[in-house]
C-alpha positions in Angstrom: 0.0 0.0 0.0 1.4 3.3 -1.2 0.6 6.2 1.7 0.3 9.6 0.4 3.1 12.2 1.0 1.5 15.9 2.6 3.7 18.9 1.9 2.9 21.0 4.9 5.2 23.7 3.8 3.0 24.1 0.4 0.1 24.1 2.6 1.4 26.7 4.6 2.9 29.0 2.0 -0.7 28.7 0.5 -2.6 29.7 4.3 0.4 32.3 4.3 -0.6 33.9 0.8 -3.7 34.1 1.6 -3.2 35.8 5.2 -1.0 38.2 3.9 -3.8 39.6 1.2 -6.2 39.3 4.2 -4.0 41.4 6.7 -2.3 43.6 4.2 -4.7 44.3 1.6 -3.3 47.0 -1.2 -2.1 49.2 1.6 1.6 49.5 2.5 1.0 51.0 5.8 -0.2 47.9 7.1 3.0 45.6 7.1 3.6 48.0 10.4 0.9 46.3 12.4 1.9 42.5 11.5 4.4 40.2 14.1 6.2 37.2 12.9 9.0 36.5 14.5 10.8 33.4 11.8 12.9 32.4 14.6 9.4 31.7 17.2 7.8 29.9 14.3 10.3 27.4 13.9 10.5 26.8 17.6 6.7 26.4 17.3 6.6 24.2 14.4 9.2 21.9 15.9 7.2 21.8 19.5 4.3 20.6 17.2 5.5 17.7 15.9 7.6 16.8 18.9 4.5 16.7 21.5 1.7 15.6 19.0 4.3 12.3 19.1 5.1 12.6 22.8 1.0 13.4 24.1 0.4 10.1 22.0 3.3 8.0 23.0 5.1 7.1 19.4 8.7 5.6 19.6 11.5 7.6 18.4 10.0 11.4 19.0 13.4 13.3 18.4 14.0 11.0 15.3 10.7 10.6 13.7 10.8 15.3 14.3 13.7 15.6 13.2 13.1 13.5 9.8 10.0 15.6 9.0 11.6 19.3 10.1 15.1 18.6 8.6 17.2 18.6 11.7 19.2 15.5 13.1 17.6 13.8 16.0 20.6 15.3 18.3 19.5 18.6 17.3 15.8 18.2 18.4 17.0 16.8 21.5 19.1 19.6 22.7 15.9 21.6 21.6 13.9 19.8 23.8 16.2 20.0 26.7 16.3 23.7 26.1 13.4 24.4 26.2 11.8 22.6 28.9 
């Protein structure tokens, strides 16, 4: 059986492009009342994945997040640490 592959990040650069023309509109003046901090998002993106595994008690968390977000599993586990 052949399982399907789901490209979150064209999924998001979709919900992105479509929240930008929400927020922003034709007017320049607005870009001053948006936050997004690139560095918070990836910390949130990686906390995702890493405790939608951990709440549901899947083997290999740091791994498995790591193989999805790009990172080696040593990475996500000093992340972890961190960040706790």
């Amino acid at each position: 059986m052949n399982q399907k592959t789901f490209n979150l990040n064209a999924e998001l650069r979709e919900w992105l492009s479509v929240r930008l023309s929400e927020v922003l509109g034709n007017n320049s003046n607005n870009i001053r009342y948006v936050e997004f901090n690139v560095h918070e998002v990836k910390e949130d993106i990686i906390r995702s994945f890493y405790d939608y595994q951990l709440i549901r008690g899947w083997p290999s968390i740091a791994k498995h997040t790591g193989d999805v977000v790009g990172y080696d599993e040593s990475a996500i586990r000093k992340f972890v640490r961190r960040k706790h």
